[in-house]
NUFI-479830 format. One line per 8 residues: their letters; for each residue x, y, z of C-alpha. Coordinates in steps of 0.5 Angstrom, whole numbers, padded with zeros to 4 digits. Layout:
N
a = X Y Z; ...
This chain:
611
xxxxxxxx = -0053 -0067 -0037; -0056 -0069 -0045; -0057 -0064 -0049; -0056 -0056 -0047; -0064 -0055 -0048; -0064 -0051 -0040; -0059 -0054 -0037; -0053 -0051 -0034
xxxxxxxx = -0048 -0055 -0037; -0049 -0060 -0045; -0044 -0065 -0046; -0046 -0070 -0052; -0044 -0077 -0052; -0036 -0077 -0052; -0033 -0081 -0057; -0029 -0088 -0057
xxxxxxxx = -0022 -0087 -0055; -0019 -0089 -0062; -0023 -0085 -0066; -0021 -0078 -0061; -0016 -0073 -0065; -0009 -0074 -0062; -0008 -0069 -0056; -0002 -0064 -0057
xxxxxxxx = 0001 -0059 -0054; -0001 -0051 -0054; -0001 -0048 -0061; 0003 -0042 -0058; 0009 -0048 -0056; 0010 -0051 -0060; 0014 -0052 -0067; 0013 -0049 -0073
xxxxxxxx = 0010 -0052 -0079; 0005 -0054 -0084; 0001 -0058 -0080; 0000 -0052 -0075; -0006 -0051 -0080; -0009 -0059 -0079; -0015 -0058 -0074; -0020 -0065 -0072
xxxxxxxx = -0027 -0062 -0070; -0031 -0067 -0065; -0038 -0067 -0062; -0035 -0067 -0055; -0037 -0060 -0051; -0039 -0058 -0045; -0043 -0052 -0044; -0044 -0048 -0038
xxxxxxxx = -0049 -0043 -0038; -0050 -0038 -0032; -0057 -0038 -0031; -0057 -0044 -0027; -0055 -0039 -0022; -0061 -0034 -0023; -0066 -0040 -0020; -0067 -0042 -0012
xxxxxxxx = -0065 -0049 -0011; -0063 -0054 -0004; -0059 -0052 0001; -0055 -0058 0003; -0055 -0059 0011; -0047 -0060 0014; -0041 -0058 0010; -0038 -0060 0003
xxxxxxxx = -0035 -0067 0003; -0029 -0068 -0002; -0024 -0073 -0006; -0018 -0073 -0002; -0015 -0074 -0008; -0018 -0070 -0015; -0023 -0065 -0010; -0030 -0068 -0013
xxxxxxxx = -0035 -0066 -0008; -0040 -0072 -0005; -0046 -0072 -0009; -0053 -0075 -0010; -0049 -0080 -0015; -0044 -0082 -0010; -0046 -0088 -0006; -0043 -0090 0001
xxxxxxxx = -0041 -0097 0002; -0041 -0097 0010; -0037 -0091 0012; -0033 -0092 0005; -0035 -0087 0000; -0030 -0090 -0008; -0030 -0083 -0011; -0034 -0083 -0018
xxxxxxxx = -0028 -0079 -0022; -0022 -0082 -0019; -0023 -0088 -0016; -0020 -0086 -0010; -0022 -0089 -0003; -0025 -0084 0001; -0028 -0085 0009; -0033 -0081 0010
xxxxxxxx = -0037 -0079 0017; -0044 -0076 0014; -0051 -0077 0018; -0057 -0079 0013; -0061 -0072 0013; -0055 -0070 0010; -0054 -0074 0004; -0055 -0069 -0003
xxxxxxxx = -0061 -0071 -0005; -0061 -0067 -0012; -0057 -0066 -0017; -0057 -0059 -0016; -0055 -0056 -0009; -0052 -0050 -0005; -0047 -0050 0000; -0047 -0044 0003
xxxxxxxx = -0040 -0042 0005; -0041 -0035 0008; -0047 -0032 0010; -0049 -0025 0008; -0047 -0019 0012; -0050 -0011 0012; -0057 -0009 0010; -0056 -0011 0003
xxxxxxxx = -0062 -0016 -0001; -0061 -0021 -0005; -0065 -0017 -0010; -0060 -0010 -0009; -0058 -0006 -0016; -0051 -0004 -0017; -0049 0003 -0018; -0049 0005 -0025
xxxxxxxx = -0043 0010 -0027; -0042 0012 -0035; -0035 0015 -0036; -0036 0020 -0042; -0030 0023 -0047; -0030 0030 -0047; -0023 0030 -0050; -0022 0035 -0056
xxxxxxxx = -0024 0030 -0061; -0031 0028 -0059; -0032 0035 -0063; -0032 0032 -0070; -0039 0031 -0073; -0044 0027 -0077; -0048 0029 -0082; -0055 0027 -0082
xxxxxxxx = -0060 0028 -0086; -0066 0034 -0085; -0067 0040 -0079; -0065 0037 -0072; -0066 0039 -0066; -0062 0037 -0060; -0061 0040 -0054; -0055 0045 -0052
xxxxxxxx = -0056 0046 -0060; -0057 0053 -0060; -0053 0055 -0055; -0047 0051 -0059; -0049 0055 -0065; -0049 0062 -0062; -0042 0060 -0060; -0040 0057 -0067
xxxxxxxx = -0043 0065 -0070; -0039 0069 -0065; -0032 0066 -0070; -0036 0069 -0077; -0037 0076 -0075; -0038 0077 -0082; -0044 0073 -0082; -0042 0070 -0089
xxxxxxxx = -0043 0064 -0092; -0039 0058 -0089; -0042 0053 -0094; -0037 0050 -0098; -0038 0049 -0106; -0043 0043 -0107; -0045 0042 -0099; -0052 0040 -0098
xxxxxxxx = -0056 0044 -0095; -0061 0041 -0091; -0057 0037 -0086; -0055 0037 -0079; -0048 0036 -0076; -0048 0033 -0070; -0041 0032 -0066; -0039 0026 -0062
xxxxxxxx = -0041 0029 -0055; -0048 0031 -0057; -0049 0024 -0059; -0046 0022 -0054; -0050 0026 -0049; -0056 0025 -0052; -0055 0018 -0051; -0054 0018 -0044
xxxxxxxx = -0060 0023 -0043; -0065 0017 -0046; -0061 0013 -0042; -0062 0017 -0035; -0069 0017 -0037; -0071 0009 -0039; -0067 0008 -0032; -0073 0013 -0028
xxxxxxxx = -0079 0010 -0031; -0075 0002 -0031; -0071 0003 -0023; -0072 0010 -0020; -0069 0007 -0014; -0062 0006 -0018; -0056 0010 -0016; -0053 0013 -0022
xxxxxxxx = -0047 0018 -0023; -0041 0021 -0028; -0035 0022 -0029; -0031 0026 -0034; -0024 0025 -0037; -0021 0030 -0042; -0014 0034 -0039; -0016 0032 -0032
xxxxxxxx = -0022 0027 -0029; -0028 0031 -0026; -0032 0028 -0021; -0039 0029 -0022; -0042 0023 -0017; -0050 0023 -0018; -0049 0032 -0018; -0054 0032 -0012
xxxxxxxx = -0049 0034 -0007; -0049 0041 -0005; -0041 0040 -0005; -0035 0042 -0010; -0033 0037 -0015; -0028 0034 -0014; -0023 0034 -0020; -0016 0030 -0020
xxxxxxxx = -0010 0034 -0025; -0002 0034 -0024; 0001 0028 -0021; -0006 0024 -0018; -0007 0022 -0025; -0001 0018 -0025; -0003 0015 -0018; -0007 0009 -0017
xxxxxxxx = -0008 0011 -0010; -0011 0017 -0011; -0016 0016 -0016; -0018 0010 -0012; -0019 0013 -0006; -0022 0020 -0010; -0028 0015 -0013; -0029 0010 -0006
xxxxxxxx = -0031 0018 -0003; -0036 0019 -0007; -0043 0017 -0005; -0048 0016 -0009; -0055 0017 -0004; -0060 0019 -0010; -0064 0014 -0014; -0064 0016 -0022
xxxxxxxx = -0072 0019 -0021; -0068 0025 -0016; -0061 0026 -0020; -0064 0024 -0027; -0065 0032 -0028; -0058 0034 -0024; -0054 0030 -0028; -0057 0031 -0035
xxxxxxxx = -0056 0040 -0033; -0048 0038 -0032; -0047 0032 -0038; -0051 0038 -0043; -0045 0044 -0039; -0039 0041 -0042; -0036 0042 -0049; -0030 0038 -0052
xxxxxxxx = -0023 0040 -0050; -0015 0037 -0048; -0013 0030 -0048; -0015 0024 -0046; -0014 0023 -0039; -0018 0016 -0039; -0014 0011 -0035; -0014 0015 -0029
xxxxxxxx = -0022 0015 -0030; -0023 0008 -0030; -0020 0007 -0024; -0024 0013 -0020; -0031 0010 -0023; -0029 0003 -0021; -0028 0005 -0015; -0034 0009 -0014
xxxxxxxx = -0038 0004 -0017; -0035 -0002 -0012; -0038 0002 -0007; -0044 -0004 -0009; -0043 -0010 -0011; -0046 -0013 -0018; -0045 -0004 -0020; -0043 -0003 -0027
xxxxxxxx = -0040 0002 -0031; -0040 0005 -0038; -0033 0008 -0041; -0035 0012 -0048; -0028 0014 -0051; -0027 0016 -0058; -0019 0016 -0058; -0012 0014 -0054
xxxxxxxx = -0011 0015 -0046; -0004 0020 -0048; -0005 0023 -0040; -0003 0019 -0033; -0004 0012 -0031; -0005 0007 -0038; -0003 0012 -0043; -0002 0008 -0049
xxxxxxxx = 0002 0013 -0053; 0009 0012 -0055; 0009 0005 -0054; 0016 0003 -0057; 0019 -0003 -0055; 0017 -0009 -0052; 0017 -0008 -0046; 0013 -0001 -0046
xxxxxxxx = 0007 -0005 -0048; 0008 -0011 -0043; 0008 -0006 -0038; 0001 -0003 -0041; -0001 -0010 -0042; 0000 -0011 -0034; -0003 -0004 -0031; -0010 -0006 -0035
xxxxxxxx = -0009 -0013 -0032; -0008 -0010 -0025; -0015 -0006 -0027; -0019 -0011 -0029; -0018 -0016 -0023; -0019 -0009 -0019; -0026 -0009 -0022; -0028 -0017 -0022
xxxxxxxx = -0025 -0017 -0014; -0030 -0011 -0013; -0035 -0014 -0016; -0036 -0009 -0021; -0037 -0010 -0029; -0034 -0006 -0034; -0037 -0004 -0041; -0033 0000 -0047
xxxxxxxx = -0036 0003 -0053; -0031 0006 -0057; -0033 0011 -0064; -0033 0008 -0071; -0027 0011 -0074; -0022 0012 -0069; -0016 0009 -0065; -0016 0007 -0057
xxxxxxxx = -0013 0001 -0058; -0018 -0003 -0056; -0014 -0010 -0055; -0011 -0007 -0049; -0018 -0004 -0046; -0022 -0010 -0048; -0018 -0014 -0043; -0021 -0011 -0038
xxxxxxxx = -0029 -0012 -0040; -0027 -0020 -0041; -0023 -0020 -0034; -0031 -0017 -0031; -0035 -0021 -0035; -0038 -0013 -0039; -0037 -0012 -0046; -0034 -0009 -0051
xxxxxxxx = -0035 -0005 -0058; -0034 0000 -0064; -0040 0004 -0066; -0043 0010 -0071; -0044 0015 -0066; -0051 0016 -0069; -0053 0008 -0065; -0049 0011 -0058
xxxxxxxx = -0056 0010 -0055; -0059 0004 -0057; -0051 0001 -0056; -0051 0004 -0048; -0059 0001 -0047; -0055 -0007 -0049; -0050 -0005 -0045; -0054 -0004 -0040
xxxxxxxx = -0060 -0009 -0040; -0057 -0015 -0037; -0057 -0015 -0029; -0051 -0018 -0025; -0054 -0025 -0022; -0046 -0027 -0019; -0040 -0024 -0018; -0034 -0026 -0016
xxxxxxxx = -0036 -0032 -0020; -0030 -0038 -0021; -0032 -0044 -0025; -0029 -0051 -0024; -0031 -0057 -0028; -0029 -0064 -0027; -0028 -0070 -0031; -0027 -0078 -0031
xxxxxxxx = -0020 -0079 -0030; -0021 -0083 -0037; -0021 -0076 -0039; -0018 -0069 -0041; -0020 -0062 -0043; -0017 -0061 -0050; -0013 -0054 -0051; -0010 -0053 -0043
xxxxxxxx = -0003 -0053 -0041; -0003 -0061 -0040; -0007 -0066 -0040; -0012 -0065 -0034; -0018 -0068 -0032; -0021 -0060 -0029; -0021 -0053 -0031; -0023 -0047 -0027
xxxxxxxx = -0024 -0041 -0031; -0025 -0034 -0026; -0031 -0031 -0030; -0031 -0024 -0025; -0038 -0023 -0026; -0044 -0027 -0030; -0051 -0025 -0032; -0056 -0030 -0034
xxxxxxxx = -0054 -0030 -0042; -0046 -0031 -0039; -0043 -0037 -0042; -0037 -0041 -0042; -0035 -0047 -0047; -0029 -0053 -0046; -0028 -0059 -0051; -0026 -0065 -0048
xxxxxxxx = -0023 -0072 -0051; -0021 -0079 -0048; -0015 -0082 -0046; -0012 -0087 -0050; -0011 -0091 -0044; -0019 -0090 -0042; -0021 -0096 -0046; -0019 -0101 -0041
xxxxxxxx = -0022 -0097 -0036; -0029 -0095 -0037; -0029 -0103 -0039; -0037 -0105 -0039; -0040 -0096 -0037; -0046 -0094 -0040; -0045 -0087 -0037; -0039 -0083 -0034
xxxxxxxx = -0040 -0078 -0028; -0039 -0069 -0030; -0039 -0064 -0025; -0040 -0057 -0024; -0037 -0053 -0018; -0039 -0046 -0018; -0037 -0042 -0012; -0040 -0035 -0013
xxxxxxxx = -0042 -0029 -0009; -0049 -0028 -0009; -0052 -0020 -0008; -0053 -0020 -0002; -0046 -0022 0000; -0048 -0029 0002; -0042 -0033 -0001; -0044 -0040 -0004
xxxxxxxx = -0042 -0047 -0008; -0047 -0050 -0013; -0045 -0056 -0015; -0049 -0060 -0021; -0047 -0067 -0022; -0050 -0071 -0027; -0050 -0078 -0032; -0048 -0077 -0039
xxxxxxxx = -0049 -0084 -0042; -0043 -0086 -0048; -0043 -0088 -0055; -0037 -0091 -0059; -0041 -0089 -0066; -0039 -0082 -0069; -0045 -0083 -0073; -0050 -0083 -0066
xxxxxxxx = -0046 -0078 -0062; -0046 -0073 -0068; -0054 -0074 -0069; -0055 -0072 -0062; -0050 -0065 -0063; -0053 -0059 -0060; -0050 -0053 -0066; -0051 -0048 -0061
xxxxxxxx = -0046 -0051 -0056; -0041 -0052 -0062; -0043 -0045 -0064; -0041 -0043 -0058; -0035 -0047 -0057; -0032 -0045 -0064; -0033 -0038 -0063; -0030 -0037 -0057
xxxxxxxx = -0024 -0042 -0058; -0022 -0040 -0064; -0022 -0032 -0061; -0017 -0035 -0056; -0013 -0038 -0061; -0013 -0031 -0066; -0012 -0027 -0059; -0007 -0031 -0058
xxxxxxxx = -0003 -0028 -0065; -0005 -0036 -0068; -0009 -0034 -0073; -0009 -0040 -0078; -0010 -0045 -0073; -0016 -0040 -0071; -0018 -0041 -0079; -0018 -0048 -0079
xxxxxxxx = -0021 -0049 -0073; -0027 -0044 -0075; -0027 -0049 -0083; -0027 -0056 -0079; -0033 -0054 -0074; -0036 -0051 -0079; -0036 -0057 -0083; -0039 -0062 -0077
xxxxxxxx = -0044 -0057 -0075; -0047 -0058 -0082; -0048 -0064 -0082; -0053 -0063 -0076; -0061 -0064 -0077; -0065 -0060 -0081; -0069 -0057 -0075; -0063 -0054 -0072
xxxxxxxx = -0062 -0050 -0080; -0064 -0043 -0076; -0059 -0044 -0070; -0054 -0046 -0075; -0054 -0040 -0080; -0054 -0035 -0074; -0047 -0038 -0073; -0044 -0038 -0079
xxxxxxxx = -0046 -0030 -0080; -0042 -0030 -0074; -0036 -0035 -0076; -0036 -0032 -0083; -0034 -0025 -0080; -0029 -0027 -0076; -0026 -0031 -0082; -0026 -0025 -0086
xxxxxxxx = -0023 -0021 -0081; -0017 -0026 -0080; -0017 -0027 -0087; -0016 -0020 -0088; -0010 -0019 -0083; -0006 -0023 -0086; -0007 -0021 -0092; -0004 -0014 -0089
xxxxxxxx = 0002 -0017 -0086; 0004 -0020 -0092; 0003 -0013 -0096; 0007 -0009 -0090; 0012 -0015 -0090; 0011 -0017 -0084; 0011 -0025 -0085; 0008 -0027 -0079
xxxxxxxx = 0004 -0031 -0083; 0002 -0038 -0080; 0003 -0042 -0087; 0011 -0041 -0086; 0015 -0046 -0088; 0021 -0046 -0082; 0021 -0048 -0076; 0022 -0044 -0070
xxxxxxxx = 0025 -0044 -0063; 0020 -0042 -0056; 0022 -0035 -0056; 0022 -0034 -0063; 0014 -0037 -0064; 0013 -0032 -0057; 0016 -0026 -0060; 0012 -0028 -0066
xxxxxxxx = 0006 -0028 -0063; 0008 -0022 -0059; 0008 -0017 -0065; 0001 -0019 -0067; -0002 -0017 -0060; 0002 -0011 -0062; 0000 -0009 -0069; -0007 -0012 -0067
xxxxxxxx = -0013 -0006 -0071; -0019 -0004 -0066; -0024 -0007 -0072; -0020 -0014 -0070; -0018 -0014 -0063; -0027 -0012 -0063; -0028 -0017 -0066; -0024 -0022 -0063
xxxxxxxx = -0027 -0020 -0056; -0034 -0021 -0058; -0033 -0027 -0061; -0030 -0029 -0054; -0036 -0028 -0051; -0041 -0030 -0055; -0046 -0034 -0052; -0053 -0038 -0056
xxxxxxxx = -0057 -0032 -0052; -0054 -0027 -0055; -0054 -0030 -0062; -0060 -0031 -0062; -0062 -0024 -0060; -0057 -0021 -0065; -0060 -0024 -0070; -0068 -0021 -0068
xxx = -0065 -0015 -0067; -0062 -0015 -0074; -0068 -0016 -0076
């Protein structure tokens, strides 16, 4: 695995045994104290990068063969001895009956578990559905400097002159003059038009349509169809069964390039009004978009789901809020089982309670963020520039049994992550460490054996495993290991473990996490210097975040501040960490969910852009 340079996992050189931090239980379980605070970072991190899945590779002839015992594959690193295969991970003692074509004979091979079924190809595009706020706040403006002309502009002013029948001066003392204003739904509009266009000219072919949430959820599909719009009011938004059903019987049958003129004459026809009805259209647009696997939908929101299923008004209790927090679960395991991703831009200034609605962006592997409506049409391309390579993606790693994954419920030597579904800038990290009992047993080995087991469903339907096995060679010198670390493996793990720690409502174990890290990042070499001031922007930012939270809840008196000296039983520390979630701002839960799903990719194309 060596280095991450191209490479679908990096895992540096594990450290000796006795030089390993010592492994704990969970930081949500455990009892209270200072030393919550104390964190060792180390070189030992494995990064999986999911644009191995994007490149062809060798199709293993017969079945998978496994471990009895810990499920590693057979591999081209195994070795039979007769019909006798010693499995390299656990040592187990396996029979194994396999013809000599069969034998891997790379590290990197398929296993195809199911073959494609319909007409799809491996190179077919999802549908793309944008579900748009056209609530009664999406009519609060901008200013912007200057005489601009927007569609639909003219019409909005005749309307807005029909209420000043005295044509009078509706200036008021000092206001400038030479501005423009602009609502949140022109911008809106504007933005999803210059997406519609980018679309016709880059993917013609791709099927496109809309959904409208206010009062009620109005079914535009891609606006081509000679049929009346379905809209869903009253009781069917509290049904799960009827939004569902209502999206699946929506076809989309155009491409873009023929409904693109369509659907922008009903985007331009809609004004701002009522309430906000989103819950019950995200699942109508994920049902419609699962009509494709590997489709994607947009939701642009500028406030709270107040009307049918997922509202997030008059959450009151404890139980009120675990019950929202379960239905969004629903949701988004409904979309990655469906193969669908889900993206969620919300507009700056506002509340939509973001730490519920990210939920389901993470669950598909989509994203999610808070921006000046001014940038909706720059943000909606990011969303939407990244093609699904795999869907119902499950990762599994492996480990020598003298080894354990760090920050999982026990001390295992494998982990699997659902990641729903993965483009090739799709990263996940894991930090390992190495039993205190291992010495023994790794005795007189240069190397130690990972493995990489991902089963995924390719575009065409075709369900597969690619297995990647390689060779780490290991060091007993911290010095040699951290000569050879990777800042954007250690970049990428810290960011995405400390967002699970602050997500989790462990706020200072996040901190001190993100302090350690960074202080053994920077002792990398002076060629990774770019890569290494790329993160600390990034970990600068979420420290200030954190930071700034805890400041509040010790001015509003909440103390729940890791730094308390008490000690706490489970369910005391679990309601602790529960108000957390519950008080968690829009700004924060933003960035705690980008950072969970940082990549090196992305951060090296956040800072170009930024440029």
């Amino acid at each position: 695995m060596g280095r991450s340079e191209n490479t679908p996992a990096a895992a540096p050189p594990p450290v000796a045994p006795a030089a390993q931090a010592a492994h704990s239980a969970p930081p949500s379980l455990q009892r209270k104290s200072k030393k919550w605070t104390r964190s060792q970072a180390n070189t030992n991190v494995m990064s999986v990068r999911f644009e191995v899945l994007a490149g062809d590779v060798d199709i293993a002839t017969g079945d998978p063969v496994f471990c009895s015992n810990c499920r590693a594959l057979f591999s081209k690193l195994s070795t039979l001895n007769g019909d006798e295969w010693t499995c390299e991970f656990c040592s187990t003692a396996n029979k194994v009956y396999i013809e000599p074509e069969e034998m891997p004979q790379s590290q990197t091979v398929d296993y195809i578990l199911e073959s494609a079924l319909g007409a799809a190809t491996e190179n077919s595009t999802g549908n793309v559905i944008f579900c748009l706020d056209t609530s009664g706040s999406m009519c609060v403006t901008s200013e912007v400097k200057g005489d601009l002309r927007l569609r639909g502009q003219e019409q909005r002013m005749a309307d807005l002159q029909k209420l000043n029948t005295e044509r009078e001066n509706q200036y008021l003392p000092g206001q400038a003059r030479n501005v423009t204003y602009v609502s949140r739904l022109q911008c809106t509009q504007a933005a999803v038009k210059d997406r519609l266009d980018e679309m016709t000219q880059q993917s013609p072919n791709q099927n496109t349509g809309l959904v409208l949430f206010g009062n009620d959820v109005t079914i535009v599909g891609d606006a081509v169809a000679a049929v009346a719009t379905p809209v869903l009011t009253g009781d069917k938004l509290s049904s799960w069964d009827a939004c569902v059903e209502a999206g699946k019987a929506t076809n989309l049958e155009h491409g873009v390039k023929h409904c693109n003129q369509a659907l922008t004459d009903k985007i331009f026809s809609v004004d701002e009004m009522g309430a906000t009805a989103l819950g019950p259209a995200l699942v109508t647009s994920i049902a419609m978009a699962s009509r494709q696997a590997g489709s994607k939908v947009v939701i642009c929101t500028d406030g709270l789901a107040n009307i049918g299923m997922g509202s997030l008004e008059n959450l009151n209790t404890d139980e009120d809020h675990q019950a929202v927090q379960d239905w969004y679960t629903r949701v988004g395991e409904f979309a990655a089982d469906q193969g669908v991703t889900v993206s969620i831009v919300s507009i700056k200034g506002t509340d939509c309670n973001m730490e519920y609605l990210g939920s389901v962006a993470t669950a598909t592997g989509g994203t999610v963020n808070i921006v000046d409506p001014l940038r909706l049409t720059k943000e909606f391309s990011s969303m939407l520039a990244d093609e699904v390579i795999a869907t119902n993606v499950t990762a599994t790693l492996k480990l020598h049994s003298g080894m354990f994954f760090k920050n999982e419920d026990s001390e295992t030597s494998e982990v699997s992550r659902d990641m729903g579904n993965v483009t090739k800038f799709s990263e996940i990290t894991f930090e390992y460490g190495v039993r205190s009992t291992a010495k023994a047993m790794f005795g007189g080995l240069r190397d130690l054996p990972f493995q990489l087991q991902i089963r995924y469903k390719k575009m065409n339907g075709m369900k597969c495993i690619r297995v990647v096995t390689q060779s780490q060679p290991i060091t007993s010198a911290r010095d040699v290991a951290e000569e050879d670390m990777d800042v954007n493996v250690l970049g990428a793990n810290v960011a995405q473990q400390s967002a699970q720690l602050a997500m989790d409502g462990n706020y200072g174990w996040a901190r001190a996490n993100l302090a350690s890290n960074m202080r053994l990042m920077s002792r990398a070499s002076p060629a990774q210097s770019t890569s290494l001031g790329q993160w600390c922007k990034k970990i600068a930012k979420m420290d200030s975040e954190l930071n700034t939270v805890q400041r509040t809840e010790v001015a509003e008196g909440r103390n729940l501040s890791d730094c308390e000296d008490e000690v706490v039983t489970h369910t005391r520390c679990r309601t602790k960490l529960q108000k957390r979630k519950q008080h968690r701002g829009d700004s924060t839960a933003n960035v705690l969910y980008r950072m969970k799903g940082v990549s090196a990719s992305t951060v090296t194309r956040d800072a170009s852009d930024s440029e």
